[in-house]
N, C-alpha and C positions, 0 to 999 in steps of 0.2 A: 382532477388531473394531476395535479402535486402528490394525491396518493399512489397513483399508478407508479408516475418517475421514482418515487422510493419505492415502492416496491422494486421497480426494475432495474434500479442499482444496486440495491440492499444487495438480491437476488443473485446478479452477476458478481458483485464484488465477493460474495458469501462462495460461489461456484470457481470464483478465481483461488480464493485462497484458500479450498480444500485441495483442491489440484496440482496446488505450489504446495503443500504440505509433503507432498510425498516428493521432494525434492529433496528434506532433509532425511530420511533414509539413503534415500540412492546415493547423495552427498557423503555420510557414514558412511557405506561400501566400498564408493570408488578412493575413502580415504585411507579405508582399512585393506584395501588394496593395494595403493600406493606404497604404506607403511610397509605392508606385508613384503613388497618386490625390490621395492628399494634395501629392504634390513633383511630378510630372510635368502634372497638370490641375487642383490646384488645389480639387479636390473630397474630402470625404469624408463618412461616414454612422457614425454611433453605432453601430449594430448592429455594424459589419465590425468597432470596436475592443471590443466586447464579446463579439464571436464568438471574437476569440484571450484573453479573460480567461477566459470559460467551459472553451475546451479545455486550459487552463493547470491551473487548477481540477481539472477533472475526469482530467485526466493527474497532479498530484501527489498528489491525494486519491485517488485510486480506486483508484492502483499501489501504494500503501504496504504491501499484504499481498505483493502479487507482489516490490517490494525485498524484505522480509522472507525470503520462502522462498527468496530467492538470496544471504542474507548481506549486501545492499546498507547496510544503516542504518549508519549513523557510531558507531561503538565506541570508547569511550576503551581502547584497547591498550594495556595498560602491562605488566600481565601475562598476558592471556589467551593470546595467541599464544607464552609460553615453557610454559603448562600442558598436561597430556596430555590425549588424548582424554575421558577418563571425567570428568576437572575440566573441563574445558570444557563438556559435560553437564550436571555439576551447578550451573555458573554458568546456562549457557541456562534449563536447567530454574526453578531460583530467581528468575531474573532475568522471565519473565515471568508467574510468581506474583506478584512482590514490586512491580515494576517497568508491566511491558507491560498485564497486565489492570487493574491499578487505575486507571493512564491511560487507557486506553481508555471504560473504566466513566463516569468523569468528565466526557470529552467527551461521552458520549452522555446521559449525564443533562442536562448543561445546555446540548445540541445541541437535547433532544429536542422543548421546548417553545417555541422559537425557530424552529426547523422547523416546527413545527405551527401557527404563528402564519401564518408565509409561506403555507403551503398553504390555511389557510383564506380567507384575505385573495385567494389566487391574484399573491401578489406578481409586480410590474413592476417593470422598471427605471426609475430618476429619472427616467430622460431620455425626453423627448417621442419619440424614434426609438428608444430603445432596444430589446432584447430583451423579449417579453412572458412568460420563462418564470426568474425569478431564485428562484423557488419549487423548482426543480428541479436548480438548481444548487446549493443550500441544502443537498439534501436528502444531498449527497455529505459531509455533514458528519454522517449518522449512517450510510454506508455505511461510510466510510472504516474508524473505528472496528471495525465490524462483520467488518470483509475481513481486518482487521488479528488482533482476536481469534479468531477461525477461524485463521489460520495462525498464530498464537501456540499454540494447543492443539495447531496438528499438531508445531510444533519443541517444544512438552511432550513431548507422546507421543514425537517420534522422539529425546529425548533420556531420557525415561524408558527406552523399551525396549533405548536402549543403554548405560543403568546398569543394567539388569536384567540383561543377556545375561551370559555370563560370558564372562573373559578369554582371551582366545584363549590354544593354548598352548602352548610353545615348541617348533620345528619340530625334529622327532626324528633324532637327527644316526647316517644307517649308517658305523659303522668295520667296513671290509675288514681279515679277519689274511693 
């Protein structure tokens, strides 16, 4: 059962953050757009600069489980990378009991009614042109959390079942007389 649920975070987390990838081209466009209207004609519109803050947004918040399943997040290295396998395990392991989910928890507790306020209000942007939807981009403040603890549970699990597994063991050497 443990293998399924990683697989089927791995899975969704892996399909989240391909799909947020093309976030940072379109991000590039509408910025070279921006550039382009504002410095070449002299024009510009609130939405086009709230269009690359939202996909900003929604590219660092939304990928945070997909960095996680690929070992992206910033690690203070000091000595993890001289420990072996099964310590490194047990740091993973501990580390998002101790660490990962209580963070997580906290953000979304006091995400959650900041969130709920936006949505009911149907928050707008300040700005007379802006975007009509900053309720939705809010809302990436109790996804985030959410993406992240799911694939915190799967690097439990895959670091549980590989302090469970036993150690390999030692390859059986044939001497010829």
């Amino acid at each position: 059962m443990l293998k399924r649920y990683i697989d089927f975070v791995d899975r969704l987390n892996e399909r989240i953050g391909r799909l947020l990838a093309w976030c940072l081209p379109l991000m590039t466009v509408v910025t070279l757009l921006v550039v382009f209207f504002a410095s070449g004609l002299r024009m510009g519109w609130v939405w086009m600069n709230e269009i690359v803050i939202y996909l900003h947004g929604m590219l660092f918040m939304l990928a945070a489980g997909y960095t996680l399943l690929h070992d992206g997040h910033v690690r203070i290295d000091v000595f993890y990378s001289r420990l072996s396998p099964r310590h490194q395990a047990w740091i993973n392991l501990l580390g998002v009991f101790i660490l990962l989910l209580p963070t997580c928890i906290v953000i979304l507790w006091f995400s959650l009614s900041y969130v709920a306020d936006s949505w009911a209000i149907q928050e707008r942007s300040s700005e007379r042109q802006g975007l009509p939807a900053v309720f939705l981009l809010k809302t990436c403040l109790l996804l985030m959390p959410l993406f992240v603890i799911l694939q915190g549970l799967s690097l439990a699990a895959k670091s549980y079942l590989f302090i469970c597994s036993p150690p390999p063991s030692p390859p059986s050497v044939n001497v010829e007389q």
